[in-house]
N, CA, C and O atoms as CSV, one atom per row, in Angstrom:
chain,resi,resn,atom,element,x,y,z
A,1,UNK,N,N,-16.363,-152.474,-17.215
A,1,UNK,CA,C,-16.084,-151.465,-16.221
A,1,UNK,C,C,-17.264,-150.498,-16.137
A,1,UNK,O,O,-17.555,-149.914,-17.181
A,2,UNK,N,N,-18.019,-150.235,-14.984
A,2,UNK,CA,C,-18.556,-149.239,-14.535
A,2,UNK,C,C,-18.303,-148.135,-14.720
A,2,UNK,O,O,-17.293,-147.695,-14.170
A,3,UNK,N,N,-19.140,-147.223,-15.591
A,3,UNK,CA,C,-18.856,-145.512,-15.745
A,3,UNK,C,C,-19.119,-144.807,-14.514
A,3,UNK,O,O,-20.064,-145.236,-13.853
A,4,UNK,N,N,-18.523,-143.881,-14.099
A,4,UNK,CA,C,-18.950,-142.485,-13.392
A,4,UNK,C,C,-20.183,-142.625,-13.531
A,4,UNK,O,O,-20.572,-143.392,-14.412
A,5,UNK,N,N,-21.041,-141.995,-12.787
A,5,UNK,CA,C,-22.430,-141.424,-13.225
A,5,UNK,C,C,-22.271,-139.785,-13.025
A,5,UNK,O,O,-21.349,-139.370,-12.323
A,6,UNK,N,N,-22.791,-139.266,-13.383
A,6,UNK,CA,C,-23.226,-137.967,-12.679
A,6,UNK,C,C,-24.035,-137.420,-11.942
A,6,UNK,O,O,-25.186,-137.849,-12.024
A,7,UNK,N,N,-23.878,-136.767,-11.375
A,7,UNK,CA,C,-25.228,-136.531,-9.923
A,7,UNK,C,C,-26.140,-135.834,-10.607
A,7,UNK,O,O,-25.848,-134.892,-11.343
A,8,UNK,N,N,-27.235,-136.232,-10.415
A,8,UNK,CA,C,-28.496,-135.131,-10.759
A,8,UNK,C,C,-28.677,-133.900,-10.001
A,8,UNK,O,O,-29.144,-132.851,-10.445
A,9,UNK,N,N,-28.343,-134.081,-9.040
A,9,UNK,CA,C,-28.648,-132.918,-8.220
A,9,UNK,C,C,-27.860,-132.060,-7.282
A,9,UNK,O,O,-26.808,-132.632,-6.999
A,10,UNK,N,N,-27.960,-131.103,-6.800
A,10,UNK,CA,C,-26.833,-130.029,-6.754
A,10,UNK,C,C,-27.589,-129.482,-5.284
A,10,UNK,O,O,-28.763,-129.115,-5.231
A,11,UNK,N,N,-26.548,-129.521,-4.006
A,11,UNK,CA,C,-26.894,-128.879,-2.659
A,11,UNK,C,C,-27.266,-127.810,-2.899
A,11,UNK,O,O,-27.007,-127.207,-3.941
A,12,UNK,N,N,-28.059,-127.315,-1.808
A,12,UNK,CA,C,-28.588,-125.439,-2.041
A,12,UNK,C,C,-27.112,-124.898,-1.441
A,12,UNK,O,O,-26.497,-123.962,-1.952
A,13,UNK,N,N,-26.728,-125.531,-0.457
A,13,UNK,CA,C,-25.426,-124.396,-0.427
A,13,UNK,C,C,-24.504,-125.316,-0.144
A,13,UNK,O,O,-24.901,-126.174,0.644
A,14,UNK,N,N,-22.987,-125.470,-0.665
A,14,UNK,CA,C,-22.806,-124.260,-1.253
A,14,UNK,C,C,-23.019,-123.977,-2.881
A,14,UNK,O,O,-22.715,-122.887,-3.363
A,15,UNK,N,N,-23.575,-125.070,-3.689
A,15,UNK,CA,C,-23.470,-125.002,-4.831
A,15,UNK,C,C,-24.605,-124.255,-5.769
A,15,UNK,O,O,-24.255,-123.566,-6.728
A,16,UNK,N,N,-25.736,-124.409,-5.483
A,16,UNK,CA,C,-26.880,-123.661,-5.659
A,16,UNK,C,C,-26.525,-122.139,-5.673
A,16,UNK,O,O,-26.453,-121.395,-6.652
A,17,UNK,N,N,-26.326,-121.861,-4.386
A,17,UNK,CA,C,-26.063,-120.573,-3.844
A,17,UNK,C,C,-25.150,-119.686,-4.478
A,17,UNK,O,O,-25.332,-118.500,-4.755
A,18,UNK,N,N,-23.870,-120.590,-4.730
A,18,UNK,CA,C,-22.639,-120.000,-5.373
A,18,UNK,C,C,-22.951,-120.053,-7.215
A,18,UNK,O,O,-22.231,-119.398,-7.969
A,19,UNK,N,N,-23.988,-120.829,-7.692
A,19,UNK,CA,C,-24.070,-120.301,-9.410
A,19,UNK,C,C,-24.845,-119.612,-9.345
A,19,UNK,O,O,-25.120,-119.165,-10.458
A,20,UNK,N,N,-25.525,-119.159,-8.448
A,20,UNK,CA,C,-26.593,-117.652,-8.625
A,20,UNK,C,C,-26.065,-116.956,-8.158
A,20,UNK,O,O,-25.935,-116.003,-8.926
A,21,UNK,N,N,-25.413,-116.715,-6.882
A,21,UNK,CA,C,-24.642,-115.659,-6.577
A,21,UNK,C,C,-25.440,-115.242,-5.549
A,21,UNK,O,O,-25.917,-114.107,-5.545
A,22,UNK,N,N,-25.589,-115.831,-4.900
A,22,UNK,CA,C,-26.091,-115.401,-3.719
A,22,UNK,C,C,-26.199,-115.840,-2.493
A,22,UNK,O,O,-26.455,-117.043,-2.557
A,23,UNK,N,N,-26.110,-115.347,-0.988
A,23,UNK,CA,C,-26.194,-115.830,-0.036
A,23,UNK,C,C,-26.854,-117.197,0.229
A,23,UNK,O,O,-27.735,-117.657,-0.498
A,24,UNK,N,N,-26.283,-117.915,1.502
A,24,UNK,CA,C,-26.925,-118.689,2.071
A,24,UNK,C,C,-28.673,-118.680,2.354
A,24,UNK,O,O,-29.524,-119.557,2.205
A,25,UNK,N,N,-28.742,-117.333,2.804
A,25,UNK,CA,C,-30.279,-117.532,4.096
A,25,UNK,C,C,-30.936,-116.882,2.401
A,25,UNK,O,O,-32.101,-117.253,2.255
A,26,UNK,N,N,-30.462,-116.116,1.304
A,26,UNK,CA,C,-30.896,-116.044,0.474
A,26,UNK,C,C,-31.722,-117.476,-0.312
A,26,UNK,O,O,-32.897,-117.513,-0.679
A,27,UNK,N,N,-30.852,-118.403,-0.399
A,27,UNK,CA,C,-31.226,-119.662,-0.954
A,27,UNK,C,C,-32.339,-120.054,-0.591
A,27,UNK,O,O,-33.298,-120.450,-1.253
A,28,UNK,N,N,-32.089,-119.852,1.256
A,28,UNK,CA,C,-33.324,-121.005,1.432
A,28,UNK,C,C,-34.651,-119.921,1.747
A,28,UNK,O,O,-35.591,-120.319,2.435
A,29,UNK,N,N,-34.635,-118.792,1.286
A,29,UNK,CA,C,-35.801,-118.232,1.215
A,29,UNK,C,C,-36.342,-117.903,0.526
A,29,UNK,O,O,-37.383,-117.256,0.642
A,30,UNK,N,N,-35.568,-118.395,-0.850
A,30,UNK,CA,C,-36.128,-118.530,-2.032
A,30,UNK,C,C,-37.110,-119.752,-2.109
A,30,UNK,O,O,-38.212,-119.867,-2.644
A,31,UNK,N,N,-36.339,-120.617,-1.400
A,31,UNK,CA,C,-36.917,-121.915,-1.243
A,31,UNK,C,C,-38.649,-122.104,-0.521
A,31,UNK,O,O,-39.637,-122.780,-0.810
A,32,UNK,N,N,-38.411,-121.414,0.199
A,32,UNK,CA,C,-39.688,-121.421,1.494
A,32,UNK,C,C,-41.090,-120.542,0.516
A,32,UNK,O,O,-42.300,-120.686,0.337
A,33,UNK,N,N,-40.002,-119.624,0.099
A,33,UNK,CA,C,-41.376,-118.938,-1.453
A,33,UNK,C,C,-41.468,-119.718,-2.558
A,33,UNK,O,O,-41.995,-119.176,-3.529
A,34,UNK,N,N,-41.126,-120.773,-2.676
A,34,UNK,CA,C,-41.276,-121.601,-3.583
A,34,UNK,C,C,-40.799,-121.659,-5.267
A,34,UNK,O,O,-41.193,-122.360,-6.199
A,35,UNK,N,N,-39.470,-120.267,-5.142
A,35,UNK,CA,C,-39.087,-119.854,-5.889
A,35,UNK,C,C,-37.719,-120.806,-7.024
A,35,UNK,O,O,-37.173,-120.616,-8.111
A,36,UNK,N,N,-37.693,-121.734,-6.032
A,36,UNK,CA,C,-36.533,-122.683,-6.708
A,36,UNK,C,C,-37.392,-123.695,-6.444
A,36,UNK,O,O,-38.277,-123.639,-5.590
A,37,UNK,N,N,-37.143,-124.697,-7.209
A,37,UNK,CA,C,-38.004,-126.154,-6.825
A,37,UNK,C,C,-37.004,-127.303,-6.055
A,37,UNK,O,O,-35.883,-127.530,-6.508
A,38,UNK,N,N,-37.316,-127.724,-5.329
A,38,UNK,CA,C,-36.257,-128.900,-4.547
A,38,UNK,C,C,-37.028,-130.298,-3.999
A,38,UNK,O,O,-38.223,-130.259,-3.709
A,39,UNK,N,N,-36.419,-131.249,-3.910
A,39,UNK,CA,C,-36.821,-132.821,-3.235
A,39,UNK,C,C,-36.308,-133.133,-2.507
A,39,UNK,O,O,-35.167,-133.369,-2.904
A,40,UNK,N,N,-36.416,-133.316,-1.575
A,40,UNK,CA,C,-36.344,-133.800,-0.229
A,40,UNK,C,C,-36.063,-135.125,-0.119
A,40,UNK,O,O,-36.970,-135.955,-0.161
A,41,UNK,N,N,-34.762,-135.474,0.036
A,41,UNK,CA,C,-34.155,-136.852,0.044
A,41,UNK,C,C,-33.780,-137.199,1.599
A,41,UNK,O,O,-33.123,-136.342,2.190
A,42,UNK,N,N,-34.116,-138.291,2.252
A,42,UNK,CA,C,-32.953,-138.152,3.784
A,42,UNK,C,C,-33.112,-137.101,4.693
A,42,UNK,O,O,-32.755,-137.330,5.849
A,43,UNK,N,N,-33.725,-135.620,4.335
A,43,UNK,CA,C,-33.469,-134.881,5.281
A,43,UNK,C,C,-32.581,-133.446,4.412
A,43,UNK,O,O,-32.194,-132.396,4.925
A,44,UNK,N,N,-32.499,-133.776,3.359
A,44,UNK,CA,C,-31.594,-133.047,2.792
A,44,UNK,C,C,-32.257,-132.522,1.553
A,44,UNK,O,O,-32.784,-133.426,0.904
A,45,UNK,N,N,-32.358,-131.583,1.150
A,45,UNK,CA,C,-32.908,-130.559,0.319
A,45,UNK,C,C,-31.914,-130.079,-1.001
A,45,UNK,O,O,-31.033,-129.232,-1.152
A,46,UNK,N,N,-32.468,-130.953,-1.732
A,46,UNK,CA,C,-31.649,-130.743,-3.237
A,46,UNK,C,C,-32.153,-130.358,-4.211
A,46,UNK,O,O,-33.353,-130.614,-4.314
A,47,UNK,N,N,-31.751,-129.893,-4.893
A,47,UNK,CA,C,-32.545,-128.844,-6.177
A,47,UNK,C,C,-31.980,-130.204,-7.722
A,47,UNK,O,O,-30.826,-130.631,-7.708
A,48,UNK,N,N,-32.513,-130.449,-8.323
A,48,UNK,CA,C,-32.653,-130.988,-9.553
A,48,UNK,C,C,-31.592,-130.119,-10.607
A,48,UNK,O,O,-32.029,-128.984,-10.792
A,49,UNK,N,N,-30.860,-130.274,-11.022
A,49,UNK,CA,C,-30.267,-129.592,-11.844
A,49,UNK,C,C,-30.698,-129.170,-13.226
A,49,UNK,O,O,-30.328,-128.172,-13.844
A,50,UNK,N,N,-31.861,-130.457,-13.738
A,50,UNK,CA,C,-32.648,-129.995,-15.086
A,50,UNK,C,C,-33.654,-128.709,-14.452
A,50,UNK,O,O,-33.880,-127.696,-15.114
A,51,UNK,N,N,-34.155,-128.912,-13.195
A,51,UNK,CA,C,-35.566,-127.982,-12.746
A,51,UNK,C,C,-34.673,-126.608,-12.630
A,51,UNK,O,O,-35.239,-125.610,-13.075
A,52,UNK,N,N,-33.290,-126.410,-12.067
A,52,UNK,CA,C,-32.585,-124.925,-12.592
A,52,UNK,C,C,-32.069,-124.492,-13.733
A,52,UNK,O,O,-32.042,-123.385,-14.270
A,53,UNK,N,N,-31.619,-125.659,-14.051
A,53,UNK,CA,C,-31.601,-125.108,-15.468
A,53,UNK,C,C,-33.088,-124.261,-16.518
A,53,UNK,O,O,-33.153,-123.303,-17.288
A,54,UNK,N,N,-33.898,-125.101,-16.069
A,54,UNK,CA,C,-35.462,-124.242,-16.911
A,54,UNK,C,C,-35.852,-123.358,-15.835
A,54,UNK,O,O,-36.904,-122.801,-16.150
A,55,UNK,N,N,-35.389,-122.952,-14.549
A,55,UNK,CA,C,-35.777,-121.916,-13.848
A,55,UNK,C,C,-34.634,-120.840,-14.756
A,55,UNK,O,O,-35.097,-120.045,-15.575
A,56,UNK,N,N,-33.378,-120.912,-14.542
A,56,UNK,CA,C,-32.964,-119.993,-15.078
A,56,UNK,C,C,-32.988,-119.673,-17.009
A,56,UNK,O,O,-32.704,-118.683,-17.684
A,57,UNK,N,N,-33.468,-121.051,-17.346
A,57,UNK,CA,C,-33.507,-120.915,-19.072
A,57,UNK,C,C,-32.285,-120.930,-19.502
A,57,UNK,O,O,-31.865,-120.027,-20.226
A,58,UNK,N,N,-31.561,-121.918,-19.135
A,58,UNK,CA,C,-30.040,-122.340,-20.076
A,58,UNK,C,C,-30.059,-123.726,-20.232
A,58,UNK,O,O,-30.861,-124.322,-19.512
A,59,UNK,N,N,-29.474,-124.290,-20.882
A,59,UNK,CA,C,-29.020,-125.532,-21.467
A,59,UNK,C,C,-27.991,-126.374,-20.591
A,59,UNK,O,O,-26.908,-126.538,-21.153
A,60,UNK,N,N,-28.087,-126.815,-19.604
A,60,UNK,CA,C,-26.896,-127.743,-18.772
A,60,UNK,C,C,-26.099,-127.849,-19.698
A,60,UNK,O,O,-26.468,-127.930,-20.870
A,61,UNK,N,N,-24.338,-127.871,-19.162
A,61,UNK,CA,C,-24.142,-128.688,-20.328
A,61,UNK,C,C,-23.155,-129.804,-19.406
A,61,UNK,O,O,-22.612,-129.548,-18.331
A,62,UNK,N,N,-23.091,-131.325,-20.294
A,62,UNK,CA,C,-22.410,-132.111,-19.607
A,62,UNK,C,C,-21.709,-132.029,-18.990
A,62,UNK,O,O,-21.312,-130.867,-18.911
A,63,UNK,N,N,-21.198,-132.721,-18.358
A,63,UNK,CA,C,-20.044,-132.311,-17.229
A,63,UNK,C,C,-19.750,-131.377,-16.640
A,63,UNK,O,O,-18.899,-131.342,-15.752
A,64,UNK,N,N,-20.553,-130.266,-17.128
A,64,UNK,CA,C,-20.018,-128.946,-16.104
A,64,UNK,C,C,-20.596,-128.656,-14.890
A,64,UNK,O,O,-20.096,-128.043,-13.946
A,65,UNK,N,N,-22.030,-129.301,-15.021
A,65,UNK,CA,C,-23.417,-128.693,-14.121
A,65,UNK,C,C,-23.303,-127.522,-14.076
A,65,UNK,O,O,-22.354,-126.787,-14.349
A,66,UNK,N,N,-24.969,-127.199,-13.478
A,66,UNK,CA,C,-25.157,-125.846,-13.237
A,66,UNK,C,C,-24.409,-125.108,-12.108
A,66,UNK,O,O,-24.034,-123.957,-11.886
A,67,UNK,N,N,-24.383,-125.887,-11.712
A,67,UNK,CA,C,-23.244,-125.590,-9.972
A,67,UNK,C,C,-21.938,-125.199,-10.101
A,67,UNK,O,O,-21.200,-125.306,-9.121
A,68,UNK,N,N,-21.434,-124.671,-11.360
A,68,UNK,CA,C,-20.220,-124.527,-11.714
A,68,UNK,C,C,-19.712,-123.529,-11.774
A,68,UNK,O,O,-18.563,-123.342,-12.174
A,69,UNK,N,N,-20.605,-122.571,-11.322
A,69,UNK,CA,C,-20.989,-121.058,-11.224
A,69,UNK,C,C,-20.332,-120.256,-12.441
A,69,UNK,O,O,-20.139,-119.041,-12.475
A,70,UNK,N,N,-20.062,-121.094,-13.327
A,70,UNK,CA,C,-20.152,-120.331,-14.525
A,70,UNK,C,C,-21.124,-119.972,-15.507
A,70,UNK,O,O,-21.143,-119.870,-16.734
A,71,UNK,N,N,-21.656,-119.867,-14.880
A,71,UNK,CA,C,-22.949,-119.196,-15.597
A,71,UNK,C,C,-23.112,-117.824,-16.098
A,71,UNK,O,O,-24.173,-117.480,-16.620
């Protein structure tokens, strides 16, 4: 049987947005200053969940992601 995987990567909004705590047009102008790092898949702009985790300096932890806005 096939495991789950987990996603590597986490939308700028709403999930990005909502574990920092901050607006939408906030996100992506963090983005445009080059202040969050993201890859460009399809058209779609996703942030790496290891690259926020060492932007903000915490430890992911399994299953929760950073997007869990418990941070």
């Amino acid at each position: 049987m096939k495991q789950p995987t987990e996603c590597m990567t986490l939308r700028l909004w709403p999930e990005v947005a909502r574990a920092l705590g901050v607006s939408r047009s906030t996100i992506y102008k963090a983005v445009k200053r080059g202040e969050i790092p993201v890859v460009k898949i399809g058209g779609r702009l996703l942030v790496p969940k290891a690259a926020l985790a060492r932007l903000l300096m915490v430890e992911p932890q399994p299953g929760s992601g950073v997007g869990d806005a418990r941070l």
